[in-house]
ZAGUZA-868319 format. One record per residue: residue number from 1; x, y, z of N, C-alpha, C, O in turn. Coordinates in nm, 2 decimals, decimal comma, always signed. Each point is the difference from the previous one (the first is absolute). Layout:
+-----+--------+--------+--------+--------+--------+--------+--------+--------+--------+--------+--------+--------+
: num :    n_x :    n_y :    n_z :   ca_x :   ca_y :   ca_z :    c_x :    c_y :    c_z :    o_x :    o_y :    o_z :
+-----+--------+--------+--------+--------+--------+--------+--------+--------+--------+--------+--------+--------+
: NUM :      X :      Y :      Z :      X :      Y :      Z :      X :      Y :      Z :      X :      Y :      Z :
...
+-----+--------+--------+--------+--------+--------+--------+--------+--------+--------+--------+--------+--------+
! end
This chain:
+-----+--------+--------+--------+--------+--------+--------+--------+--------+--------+--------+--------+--------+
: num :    n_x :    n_y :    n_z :   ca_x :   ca_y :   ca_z :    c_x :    c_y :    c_z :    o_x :    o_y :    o_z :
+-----+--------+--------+--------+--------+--------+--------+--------+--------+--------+--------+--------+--------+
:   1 :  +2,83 :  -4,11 :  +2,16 :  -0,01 :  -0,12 :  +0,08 :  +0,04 :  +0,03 :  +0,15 :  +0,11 :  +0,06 :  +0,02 :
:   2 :  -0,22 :  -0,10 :  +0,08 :  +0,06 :  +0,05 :  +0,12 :  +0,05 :  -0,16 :  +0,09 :  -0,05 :  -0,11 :  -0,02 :
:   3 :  +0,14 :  +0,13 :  +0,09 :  +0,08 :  -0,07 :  +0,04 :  +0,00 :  -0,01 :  +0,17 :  +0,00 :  +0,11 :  +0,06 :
:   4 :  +0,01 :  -0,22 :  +0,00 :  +0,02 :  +0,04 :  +0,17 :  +0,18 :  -0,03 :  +0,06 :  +0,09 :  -0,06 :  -0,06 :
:   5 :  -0,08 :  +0,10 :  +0,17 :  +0,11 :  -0,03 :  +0,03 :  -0,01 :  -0,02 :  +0,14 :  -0,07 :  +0,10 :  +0,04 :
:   6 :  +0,10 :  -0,18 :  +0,08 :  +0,00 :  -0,02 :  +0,12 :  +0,07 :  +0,13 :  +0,04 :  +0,09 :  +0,05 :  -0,06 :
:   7 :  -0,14 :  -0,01 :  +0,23 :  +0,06 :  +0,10 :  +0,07 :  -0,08 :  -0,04 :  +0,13 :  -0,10 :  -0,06 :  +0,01 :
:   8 :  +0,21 :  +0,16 :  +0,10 :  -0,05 :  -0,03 :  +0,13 :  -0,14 :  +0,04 :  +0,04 :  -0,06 :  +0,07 :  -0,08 :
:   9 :  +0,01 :  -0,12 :  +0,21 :  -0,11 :  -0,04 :  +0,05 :  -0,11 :  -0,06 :  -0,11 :  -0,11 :  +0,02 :  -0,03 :
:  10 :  +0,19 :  -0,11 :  -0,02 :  -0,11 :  -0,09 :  -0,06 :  -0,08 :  +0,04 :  -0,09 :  -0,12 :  -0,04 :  -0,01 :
:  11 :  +0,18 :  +0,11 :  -0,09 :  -0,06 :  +0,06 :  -0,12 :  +0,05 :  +0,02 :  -0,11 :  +0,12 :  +0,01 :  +0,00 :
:  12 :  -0,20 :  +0,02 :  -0,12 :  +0,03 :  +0,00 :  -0,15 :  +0,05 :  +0,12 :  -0,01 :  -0,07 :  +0,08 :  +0,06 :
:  13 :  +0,21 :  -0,04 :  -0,13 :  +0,00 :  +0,12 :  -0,06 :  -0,03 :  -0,02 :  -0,17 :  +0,05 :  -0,08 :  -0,08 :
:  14 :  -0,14 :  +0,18 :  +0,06 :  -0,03 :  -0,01 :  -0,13 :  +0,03 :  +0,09 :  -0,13 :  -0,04 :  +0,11 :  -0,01 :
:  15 :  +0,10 :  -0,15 :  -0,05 :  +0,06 :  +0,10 :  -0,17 :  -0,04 :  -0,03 :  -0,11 :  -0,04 :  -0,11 :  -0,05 :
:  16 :  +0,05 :  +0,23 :  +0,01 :  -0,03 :  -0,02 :  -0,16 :  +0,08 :  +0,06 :  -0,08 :  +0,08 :  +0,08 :  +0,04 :
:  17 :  -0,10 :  -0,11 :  -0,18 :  +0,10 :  +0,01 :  -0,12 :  -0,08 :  +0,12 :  -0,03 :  +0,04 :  +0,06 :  -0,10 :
:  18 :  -0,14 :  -0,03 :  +0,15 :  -0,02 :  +0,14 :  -0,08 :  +0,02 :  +0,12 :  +0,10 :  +0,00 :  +0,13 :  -0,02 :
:  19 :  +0,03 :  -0,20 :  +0,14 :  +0,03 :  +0,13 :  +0,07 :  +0,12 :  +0,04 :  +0,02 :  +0,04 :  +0,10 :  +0,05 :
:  20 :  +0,05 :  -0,22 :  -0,11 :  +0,15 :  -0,03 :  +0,01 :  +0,07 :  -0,01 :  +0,12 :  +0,12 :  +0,01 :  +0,01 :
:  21 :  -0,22 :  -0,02 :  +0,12 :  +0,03 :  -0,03 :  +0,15 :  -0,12 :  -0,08 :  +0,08 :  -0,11 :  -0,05 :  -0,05 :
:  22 :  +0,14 :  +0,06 :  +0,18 :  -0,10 :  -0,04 :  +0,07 :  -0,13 :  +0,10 :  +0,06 :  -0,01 :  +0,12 :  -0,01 :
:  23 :  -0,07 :  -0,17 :  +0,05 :  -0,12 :  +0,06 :  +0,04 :  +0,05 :  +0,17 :  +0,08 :  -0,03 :  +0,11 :  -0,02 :
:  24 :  +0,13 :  -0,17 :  +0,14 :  +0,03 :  +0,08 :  +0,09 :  +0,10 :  +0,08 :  -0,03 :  +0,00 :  +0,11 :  +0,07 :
:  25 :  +0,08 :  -0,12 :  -0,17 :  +0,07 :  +0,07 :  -0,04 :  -0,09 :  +0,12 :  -0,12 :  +0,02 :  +0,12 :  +0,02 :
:  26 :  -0,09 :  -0,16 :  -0,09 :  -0,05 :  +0,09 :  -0,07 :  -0,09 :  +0,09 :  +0,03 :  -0,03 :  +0,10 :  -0,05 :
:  27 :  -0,02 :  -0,18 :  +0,18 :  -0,15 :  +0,16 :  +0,07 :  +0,13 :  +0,05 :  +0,10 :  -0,06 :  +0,04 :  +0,10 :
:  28 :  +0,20 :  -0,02 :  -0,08 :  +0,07 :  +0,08 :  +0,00 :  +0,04 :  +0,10 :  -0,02 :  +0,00 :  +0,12 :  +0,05 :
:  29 :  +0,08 :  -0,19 :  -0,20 :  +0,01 :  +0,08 :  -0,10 :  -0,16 :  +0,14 :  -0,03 :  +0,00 :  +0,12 :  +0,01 :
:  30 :  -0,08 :  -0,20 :  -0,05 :  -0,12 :  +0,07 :  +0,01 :  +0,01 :  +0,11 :  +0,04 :  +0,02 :  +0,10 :  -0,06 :
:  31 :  -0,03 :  -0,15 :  +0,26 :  -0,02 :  +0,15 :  +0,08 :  +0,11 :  +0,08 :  -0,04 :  -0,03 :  +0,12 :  -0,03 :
:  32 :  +0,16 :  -0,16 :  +0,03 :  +0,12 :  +0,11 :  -0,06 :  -0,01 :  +0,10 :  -0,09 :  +0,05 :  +0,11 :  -0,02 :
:  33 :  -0,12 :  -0,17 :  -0,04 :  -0,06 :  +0,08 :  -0,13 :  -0,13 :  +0,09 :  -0,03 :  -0,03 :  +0,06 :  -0,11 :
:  34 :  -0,01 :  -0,05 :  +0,20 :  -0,08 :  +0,04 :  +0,04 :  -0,14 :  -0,01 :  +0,03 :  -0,07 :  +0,10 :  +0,03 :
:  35 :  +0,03 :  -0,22 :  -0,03 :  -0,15 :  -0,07 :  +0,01 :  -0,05 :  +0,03 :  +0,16 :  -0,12 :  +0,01 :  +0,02 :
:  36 :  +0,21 :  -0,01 :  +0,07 :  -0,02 :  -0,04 :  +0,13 :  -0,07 :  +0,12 :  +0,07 :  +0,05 :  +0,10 :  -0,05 :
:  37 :  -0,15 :  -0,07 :  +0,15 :  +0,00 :  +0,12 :  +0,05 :  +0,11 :  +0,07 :  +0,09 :  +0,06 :  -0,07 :  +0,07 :
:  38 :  -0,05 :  +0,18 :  -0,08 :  +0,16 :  +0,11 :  +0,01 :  -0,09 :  +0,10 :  +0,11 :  -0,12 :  +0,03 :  -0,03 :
:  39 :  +0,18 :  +0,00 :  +0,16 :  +0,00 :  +0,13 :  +0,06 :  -0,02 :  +0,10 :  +0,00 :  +0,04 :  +0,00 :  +0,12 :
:  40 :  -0,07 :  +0,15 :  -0,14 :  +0,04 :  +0,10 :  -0,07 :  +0,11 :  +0,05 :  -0,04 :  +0,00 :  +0,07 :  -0,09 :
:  41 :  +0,07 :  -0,10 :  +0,13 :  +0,13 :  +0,01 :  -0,06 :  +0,06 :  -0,09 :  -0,13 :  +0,11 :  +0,01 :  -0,07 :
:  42 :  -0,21 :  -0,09 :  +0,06 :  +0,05 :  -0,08 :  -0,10 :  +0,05 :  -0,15 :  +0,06 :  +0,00 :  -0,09 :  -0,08 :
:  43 :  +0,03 :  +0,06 :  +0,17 :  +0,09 :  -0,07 :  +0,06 :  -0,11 :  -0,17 :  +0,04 :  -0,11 :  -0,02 :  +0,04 :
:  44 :  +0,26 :  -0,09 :  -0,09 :  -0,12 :  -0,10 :  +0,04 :  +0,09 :  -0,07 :  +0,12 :  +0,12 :  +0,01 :  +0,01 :
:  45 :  -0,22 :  -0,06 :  +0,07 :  +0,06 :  +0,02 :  +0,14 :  +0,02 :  -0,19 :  +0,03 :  -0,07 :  -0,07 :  -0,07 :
:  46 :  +0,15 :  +0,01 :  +0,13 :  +0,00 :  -0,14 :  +0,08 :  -0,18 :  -0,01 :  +0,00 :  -0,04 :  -0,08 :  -0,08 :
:  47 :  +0,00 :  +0,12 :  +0,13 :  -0,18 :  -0,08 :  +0,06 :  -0,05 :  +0,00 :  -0,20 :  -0,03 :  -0,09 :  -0,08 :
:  48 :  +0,03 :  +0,17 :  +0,06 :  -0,07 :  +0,00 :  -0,17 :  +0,05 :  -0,08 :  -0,10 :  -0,05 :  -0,05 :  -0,10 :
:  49 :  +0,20 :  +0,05 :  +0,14 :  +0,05 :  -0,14 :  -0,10 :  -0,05 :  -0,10 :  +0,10 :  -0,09 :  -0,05 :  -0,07 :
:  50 :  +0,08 :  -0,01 :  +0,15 :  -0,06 :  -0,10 :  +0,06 :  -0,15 :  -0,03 :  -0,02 :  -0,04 :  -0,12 :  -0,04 :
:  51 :  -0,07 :  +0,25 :  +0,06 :  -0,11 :  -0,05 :  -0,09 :  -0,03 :  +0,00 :  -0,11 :  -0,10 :  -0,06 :  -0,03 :
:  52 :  +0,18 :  +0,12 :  -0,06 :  -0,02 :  +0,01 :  -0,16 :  +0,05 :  -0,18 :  -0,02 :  -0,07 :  -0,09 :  -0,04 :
:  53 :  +0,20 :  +0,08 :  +0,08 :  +0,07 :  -0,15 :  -0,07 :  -0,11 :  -0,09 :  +0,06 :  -0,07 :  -0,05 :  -0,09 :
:  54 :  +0,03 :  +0,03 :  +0,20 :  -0,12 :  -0,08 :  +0,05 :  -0,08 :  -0,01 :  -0,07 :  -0,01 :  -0,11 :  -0,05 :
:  55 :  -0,09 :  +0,21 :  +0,02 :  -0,10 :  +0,00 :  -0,11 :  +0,01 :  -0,05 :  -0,12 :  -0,06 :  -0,09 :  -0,05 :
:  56 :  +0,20 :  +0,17 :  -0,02 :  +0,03 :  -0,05 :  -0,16 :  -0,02 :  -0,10 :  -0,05 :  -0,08 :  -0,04 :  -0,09 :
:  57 :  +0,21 :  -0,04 :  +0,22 :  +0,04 :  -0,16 :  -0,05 :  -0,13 :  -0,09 :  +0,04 :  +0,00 :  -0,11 :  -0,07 :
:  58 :  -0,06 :  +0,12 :  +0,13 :  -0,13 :  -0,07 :  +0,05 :  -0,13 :  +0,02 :  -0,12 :  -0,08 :  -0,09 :  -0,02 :
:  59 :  +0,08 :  +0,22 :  -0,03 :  -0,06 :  -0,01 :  -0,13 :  +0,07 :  -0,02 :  -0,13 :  -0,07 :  -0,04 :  -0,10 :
:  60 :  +0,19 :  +0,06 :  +0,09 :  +0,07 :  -0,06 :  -0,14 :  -0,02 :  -0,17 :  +0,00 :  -0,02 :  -0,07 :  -0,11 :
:  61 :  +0,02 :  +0,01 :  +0,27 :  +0,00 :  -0,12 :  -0,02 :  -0,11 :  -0,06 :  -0,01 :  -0,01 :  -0,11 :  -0,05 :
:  62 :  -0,13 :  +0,21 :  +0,10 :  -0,09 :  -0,07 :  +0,04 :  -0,06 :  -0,09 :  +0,10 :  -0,10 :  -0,07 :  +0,00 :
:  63 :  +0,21 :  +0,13 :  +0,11 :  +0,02 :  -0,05 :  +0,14 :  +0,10 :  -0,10 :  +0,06 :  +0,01 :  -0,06 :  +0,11 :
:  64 :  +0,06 :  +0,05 :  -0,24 :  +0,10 :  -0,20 :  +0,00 :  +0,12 :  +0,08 :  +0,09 :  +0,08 :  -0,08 :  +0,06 :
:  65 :  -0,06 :  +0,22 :  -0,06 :  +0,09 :  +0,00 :  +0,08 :  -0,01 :  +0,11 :  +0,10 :  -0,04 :  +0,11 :  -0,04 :
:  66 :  +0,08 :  -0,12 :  +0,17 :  +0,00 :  +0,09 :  +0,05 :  +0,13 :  +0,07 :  +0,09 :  +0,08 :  -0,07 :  +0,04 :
:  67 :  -0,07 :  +0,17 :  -0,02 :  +0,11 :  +0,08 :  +0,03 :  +0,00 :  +0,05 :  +0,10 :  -0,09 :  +0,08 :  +0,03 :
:  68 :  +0,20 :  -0,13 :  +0,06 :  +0,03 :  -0,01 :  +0,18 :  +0,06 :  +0,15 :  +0,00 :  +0,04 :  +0,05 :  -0,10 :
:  69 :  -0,04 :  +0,01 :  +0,23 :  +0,11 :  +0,11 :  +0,01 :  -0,07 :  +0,00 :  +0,18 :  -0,11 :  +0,02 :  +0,05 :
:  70 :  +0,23 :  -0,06 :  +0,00 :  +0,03 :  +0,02 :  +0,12 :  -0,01 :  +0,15 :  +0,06 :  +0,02 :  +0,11 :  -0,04 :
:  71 :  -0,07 :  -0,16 :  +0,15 :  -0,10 :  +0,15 :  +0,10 :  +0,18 :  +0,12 :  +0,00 :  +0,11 :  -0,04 :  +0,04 :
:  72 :  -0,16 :  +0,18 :  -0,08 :  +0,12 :  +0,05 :  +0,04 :  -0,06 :  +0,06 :  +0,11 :  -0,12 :  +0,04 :  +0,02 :
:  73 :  +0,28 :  -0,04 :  +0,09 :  -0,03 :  +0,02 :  +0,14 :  -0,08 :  +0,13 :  +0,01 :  -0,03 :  +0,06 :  -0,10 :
:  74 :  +0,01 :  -0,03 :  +0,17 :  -0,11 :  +0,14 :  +0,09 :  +0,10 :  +0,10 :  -0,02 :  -0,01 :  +0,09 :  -0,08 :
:  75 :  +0,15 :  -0,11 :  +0,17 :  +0,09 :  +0,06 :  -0,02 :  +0,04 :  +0,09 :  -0,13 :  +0,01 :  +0,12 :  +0,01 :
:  76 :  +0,01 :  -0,17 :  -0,08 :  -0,03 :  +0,02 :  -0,13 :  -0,05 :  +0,09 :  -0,12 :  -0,01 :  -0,04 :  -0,12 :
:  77 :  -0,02 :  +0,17 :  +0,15 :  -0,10 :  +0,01 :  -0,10 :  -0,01 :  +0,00 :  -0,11 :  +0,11 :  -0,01 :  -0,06 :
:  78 :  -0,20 :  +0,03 :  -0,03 :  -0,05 :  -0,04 :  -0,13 :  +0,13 :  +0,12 :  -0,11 :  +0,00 :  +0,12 :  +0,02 :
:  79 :  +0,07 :  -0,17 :  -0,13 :  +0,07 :  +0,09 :  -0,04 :  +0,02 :  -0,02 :  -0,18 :  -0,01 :  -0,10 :  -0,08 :
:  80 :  +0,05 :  +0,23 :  +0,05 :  +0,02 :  -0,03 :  -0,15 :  +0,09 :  -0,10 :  -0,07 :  +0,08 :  -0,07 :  +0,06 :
:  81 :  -0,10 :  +0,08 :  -0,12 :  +0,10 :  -0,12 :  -0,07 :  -0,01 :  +0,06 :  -0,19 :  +0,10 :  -0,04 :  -0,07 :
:  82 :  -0,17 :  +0,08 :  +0,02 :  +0,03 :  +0,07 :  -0,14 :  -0,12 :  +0,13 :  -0,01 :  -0,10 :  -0,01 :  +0,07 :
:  83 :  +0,11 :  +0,12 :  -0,15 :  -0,04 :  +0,11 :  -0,05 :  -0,02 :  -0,06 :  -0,13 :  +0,08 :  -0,06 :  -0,07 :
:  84 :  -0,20 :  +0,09 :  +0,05 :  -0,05 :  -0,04 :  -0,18 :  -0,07 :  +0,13 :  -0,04 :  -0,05 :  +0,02 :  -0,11 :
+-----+--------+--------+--------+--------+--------+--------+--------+--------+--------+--------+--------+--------+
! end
């Protein structure tokens, strides 16, 4: 049974009992695990968890939800964050 729950900007976060979390949390989990595309090194970077969880949760949901992530500065650049 999937279930909604209010969250900021005016939108549904959506879960289910068979994923045992929410949308956004599980195309996380996902990429951690290795679904997500990786670097040569293996490595999944800030920008690829950003379009992997975008993509996921928008097709797990079927579009009911979508996943914000604020512009990282220029400054910035793009960096690892796990080796799978």
């Amino acid at each position: 049974m999937n279930y909604q729950l209010k969250t900021g900007r005016n939108q549904l976060s959506q879960e289910s009992e068979i994923w045992g979390n929410g949308a956004f949390t599980k195309a996380v989990v996902e990429e951690l695990n290795g679904k997500a595309k990786k670097n040569k090194e293996g490595e999944i970077t800030i920008e690829t968890l950003n379009y992997y969880t975008a993509d996921r949760v928008k097709e797990l949901t079927d579009g009911g939800q979508v996943t914000f992530f604020d512009r990282q500065p220029p400054s910035i650049p793009d960096f690892p964050i796990a080796v799978v």
